[in-house]
C-alpha positions in Angstrom: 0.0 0.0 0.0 2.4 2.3 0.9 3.7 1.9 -2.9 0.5 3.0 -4.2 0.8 6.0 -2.0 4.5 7.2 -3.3 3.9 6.7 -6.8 0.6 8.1 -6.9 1.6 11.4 -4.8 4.4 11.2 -6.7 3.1 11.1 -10.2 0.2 13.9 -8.8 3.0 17.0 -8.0 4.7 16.1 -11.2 1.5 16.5 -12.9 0.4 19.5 -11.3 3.8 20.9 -11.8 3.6 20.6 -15.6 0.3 22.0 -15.7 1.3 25.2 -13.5 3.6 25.7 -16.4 1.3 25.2 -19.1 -2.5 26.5 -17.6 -4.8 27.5 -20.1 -5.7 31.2 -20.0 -9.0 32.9 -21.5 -10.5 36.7 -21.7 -13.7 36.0 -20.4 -15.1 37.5 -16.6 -15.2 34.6 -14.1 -18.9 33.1 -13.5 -19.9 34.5 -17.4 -22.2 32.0 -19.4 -20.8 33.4 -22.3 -18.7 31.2 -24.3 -14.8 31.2 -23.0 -12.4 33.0 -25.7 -9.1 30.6 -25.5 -6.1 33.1 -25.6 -4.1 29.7 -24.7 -1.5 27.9 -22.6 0.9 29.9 -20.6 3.0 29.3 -17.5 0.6 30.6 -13.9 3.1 33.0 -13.1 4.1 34.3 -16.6 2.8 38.1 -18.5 2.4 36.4 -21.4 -1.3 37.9 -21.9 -0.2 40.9 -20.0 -1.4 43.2 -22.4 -4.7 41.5 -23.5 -8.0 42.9 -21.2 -9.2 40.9 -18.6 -7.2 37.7 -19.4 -7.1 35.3 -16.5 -6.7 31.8 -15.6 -9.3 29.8 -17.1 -10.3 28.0 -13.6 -12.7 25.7 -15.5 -10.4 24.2 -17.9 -7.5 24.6 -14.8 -9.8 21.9 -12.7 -10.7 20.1 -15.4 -7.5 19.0 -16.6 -6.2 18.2 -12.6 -9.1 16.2 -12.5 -7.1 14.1 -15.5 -3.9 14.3 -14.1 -5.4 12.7 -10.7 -7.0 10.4 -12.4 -3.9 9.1 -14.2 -2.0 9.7 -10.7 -3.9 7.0 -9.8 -3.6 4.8 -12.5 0.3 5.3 -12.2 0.1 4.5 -8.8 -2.2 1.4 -8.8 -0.1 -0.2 -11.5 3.0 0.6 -10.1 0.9 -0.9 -6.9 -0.3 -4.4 -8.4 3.4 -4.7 -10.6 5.8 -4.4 -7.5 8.2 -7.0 -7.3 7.2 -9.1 -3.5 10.3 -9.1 -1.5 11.0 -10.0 2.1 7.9 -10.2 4.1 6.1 -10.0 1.1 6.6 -12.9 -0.4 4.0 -15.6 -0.6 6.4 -18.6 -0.2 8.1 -17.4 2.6 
């Protein structure tokens, strides 16, 4: 179990990390129902859109595509989980 755990968490802040530096961005006011104008991927931190009106985070798409990278966390981590090799106490024949 506590392989599942590593590789998983593991496999989670990479993810995350990679998506910090590549978040989508858009122009339009948080809570609109209008339809979202993609300006496109740029690093959290960066100015990229600096100059372009009201251009934010798209949270939507930000939660969206953490919600993949958990969810492929935890496929990492459970196959990482169920192909361990046993070793020591593990073993069944010991």
């Amino acid at each position: 179990m506590n392989t599942l755990l590593k590789v998983t968490l593991f496999a989670f802040v990479i993810g995350l990390a990679i998506l910090c530096c590549s978040a989508p961005w858009t122009t339009t006011q948080a809570g609109s129902a209008a339809a979202h104008n993609s300006l496109g991927y740029a690093a959290i931190w960066s100015h990229q859109f600096a100059a372009v009106p009201g251009a934010r985070v798209d949270l939507g798409a930000f939660a969206m595509l953490a919600a993949v990278v958990a969810f492929f966390s935890i496929v990492i981590g459970a196959s990482a989980y169920f192909f361990r090799n046993k070793r020591g106490a593990e073993r069944e024949d010991v």
